[in-house]
N, C-alpha and C positions, 0 to 999 in steps of 0.2 A: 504494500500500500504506500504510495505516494504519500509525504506530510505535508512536503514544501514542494509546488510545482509551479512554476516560472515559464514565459511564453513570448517568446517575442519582444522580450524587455527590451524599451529604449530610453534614455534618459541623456539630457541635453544640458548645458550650464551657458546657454546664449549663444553664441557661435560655435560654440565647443560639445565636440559629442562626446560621453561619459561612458554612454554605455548603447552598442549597439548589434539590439536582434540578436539578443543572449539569452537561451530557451536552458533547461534543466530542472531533471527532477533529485527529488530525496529521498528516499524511503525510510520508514519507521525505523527509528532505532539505529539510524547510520551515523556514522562522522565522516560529514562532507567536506574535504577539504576547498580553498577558494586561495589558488596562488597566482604569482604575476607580479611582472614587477612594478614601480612606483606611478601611478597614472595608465593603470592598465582596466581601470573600472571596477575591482574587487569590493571597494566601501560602498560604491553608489550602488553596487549591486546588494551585498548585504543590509543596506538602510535601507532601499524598499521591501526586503523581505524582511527585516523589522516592523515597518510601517513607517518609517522615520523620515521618509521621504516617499513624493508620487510621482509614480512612472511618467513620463509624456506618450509613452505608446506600450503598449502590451497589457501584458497580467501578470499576476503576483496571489498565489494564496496557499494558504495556511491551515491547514488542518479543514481543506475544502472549502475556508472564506476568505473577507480581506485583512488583512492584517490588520486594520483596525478595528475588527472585530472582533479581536483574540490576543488582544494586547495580553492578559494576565498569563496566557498562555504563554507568551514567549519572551524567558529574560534575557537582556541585551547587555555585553560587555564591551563598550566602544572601544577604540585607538586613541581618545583622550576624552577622558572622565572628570569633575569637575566637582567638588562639593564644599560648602562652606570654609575657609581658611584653619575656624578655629574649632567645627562640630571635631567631637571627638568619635572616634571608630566605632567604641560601642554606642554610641549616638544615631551611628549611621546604621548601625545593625539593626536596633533596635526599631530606628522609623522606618525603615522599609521593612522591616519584619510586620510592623502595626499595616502595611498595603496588603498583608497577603493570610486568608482562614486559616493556612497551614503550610506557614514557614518552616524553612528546615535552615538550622544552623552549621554553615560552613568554615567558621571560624579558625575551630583545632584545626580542621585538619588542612587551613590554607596558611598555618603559622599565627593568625593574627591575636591567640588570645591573651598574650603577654603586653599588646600593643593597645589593648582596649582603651587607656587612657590617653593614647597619644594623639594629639590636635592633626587634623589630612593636612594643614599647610605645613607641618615640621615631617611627614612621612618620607621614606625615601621613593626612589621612582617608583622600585620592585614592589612595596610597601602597598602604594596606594593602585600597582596593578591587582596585587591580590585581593585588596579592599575591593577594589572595581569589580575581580572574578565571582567574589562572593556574594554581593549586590544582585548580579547576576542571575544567581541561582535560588537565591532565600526564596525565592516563590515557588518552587517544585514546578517549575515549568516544562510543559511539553516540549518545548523547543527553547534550544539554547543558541545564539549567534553571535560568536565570541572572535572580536578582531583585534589581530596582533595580541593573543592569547597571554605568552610569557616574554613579552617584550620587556627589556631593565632588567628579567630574573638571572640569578647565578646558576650554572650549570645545574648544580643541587636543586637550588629549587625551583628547575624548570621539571625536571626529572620528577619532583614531589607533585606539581602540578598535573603532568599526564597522568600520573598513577590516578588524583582526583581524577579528571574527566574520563577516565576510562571506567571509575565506580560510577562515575552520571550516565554514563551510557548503560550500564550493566544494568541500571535504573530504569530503564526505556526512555530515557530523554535522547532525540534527535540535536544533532550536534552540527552547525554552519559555521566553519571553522576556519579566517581567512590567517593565514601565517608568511611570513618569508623565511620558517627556520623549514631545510627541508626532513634536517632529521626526527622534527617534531610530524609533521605530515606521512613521513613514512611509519613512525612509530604507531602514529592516531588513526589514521583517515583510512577509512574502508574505498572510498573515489575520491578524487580530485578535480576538479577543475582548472586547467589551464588558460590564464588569460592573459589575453593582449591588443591594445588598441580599441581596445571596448570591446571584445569580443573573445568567445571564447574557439584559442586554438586546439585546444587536446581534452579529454573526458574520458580519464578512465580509472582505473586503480594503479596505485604506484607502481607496483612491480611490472604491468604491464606496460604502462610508459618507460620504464627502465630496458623492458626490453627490443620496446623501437631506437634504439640509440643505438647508431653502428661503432659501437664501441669499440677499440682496438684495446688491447690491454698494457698494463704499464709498467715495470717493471723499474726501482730505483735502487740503486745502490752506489757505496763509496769501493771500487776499487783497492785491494792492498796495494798493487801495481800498476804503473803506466799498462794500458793495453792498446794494441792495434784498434780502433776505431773501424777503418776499413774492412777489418775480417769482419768486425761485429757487425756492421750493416750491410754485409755479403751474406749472414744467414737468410735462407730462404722464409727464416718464419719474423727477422725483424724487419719494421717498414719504418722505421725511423731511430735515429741515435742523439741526444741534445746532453751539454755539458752543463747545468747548475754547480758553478764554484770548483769543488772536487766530486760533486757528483753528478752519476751517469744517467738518463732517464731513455729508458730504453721501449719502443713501441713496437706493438705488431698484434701477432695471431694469438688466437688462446691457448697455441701449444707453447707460446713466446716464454714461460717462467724455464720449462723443461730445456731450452734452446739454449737459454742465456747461462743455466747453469751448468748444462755441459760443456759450453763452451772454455767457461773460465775452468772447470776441472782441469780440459786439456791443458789450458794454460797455466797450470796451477797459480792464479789469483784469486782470493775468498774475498768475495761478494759480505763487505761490510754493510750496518745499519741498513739490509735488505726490506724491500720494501713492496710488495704487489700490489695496485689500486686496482677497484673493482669500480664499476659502471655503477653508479648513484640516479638516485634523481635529482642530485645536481645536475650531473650531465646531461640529463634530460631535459630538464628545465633552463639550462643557459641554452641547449638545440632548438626548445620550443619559441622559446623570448625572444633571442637573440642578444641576453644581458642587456638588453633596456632599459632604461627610467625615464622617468620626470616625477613633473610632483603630484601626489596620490591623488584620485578624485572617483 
């Protein structure tokens, strides 16, 4: 079953197109990813499927209506969040907990309850992202639409963070999930969507976008010894050889790691701080983009 189903969406800011004839569904209990780089349409597309904004052309609905029909249904985690200088955290819990018949307290487990005394204008960035995530959710909402999710967090507690949204999902909340981390979208997102220039270039699941990527493989290492060069881009399975500093970055086929190693056996040179790269949905995602920007809209 479709939650969130999108049709045709266009959205204009005066001259400027935001977003255009960008169709997608959701299904129940998914985490949708929504990536792309800076001015690629991801917010404008997320804020009408909030309700936060209206389309100039298509449709937008929500558990079969308008979003602004189902506002209590769906809690919204912007890309900047905004609340009195001085309310203090449990302040904020507290009043938005009084919006909703049956709030659920996300606190513990988003770090914040040591912080309850502390004023949102003294928070740090990560601080008042987690404040923002938890806002978010205190309404046991069917849909959740959480952009630039763990943006300011530390490794740590970016990693604390998935682990939550993967208990919201387990929950049957539907998840609209826009990020630039890709290893948070591979970790979360059951599909993706890839945008660019208002439009959506790719849709699909990570791994299968990973696998349209004509990837060559990579192979790094620091050499004990000077080596021939020459021989090494005379194996049949290298298609490329580059020097980083003292080290080698070696490309080709996916028999390439076997290739490279026998090679140096022969020559007995040991392949120091050895290294294999594997195809990402980075890779994917700079192939789809084209590493683009501008500024978000």
């Amino acid at each position: 079953m479709a939650i969130i189903e999108v049709r045709d969406l266009g959205k204009r800011y005066g001259p400027r197109v935001a977003v255009d004839s960008v169709s997608f569904e959701v299904a129940e209990g998914e985490i949708f990813g929504v990536l792309g780089p800076n001015g690629a349409g991801k917010t404008t597309t997320v804020e009408c499927v909030a309700g936060l904004r209206t389309p100039d052309r298509g449709s937008v609905a929500v558990l079969g209506k308008r979003p602004s029909d189902v506002r209590a249904a769906i809690g919204v985690q912007l890309q900047a969040s905004e609340l009195p200088e001085r309310m203090r955290v449990g302040e904020a819990l507290s009043l938005f907990s009084s919006f909703y018949p049956s709030p659920v307290d996300w606190s513990g487990r988003l770090g914040l309850t040591e912080h309850l005394e502390a004023e949102f204008g003294r928070l740090s960035g990560g601080l008042k992202q987690r404040l923002s995530i938890a806002l978010a959710l205190i309404g046991s909402p069917r849909v959740a639409v959480l952009d630039e999710l763990t943006t300011g967090l530390d490794p740590q507690a970016r990693r604390d963070t998935w682990s939550v949204i993967e208990e919201v999902r387990a929950a049957g909340v539907t998840i609209l999930l826009v990020t630039h981390f890709m290893e948070e979208a591979e970790r979360l997102c059951d599909r993706v969507a890839v945008f660019r220039d208002g439009r959506i270039v790719a849709l699909d699941t990570p791994s299968a976008l990973v696998s349209r990527v004509d990837g060559a493989a990579r192979v790094r290492f620091v050499p004990s010894d000077p080596l021939d060069l020459s021989a090494l881009r005379a194996l049949p399975e290298v298609t490329d050889v580059t020097s980083v500093g003292e080290q080698l970055v070696v490309s080709g086929s996916q028999d390439l790691l076997h290739a490279v190693t026998s090679f140096l056996a022969r020559k007995h040179v040991v392949a120091r701080r050895l290294r294999v790269d594997q195809v990402s949905l980075d890779d994917a995602y700079v192939e789809l983009t084209g590493g683009s920007g501008a500024e978000d809209r």
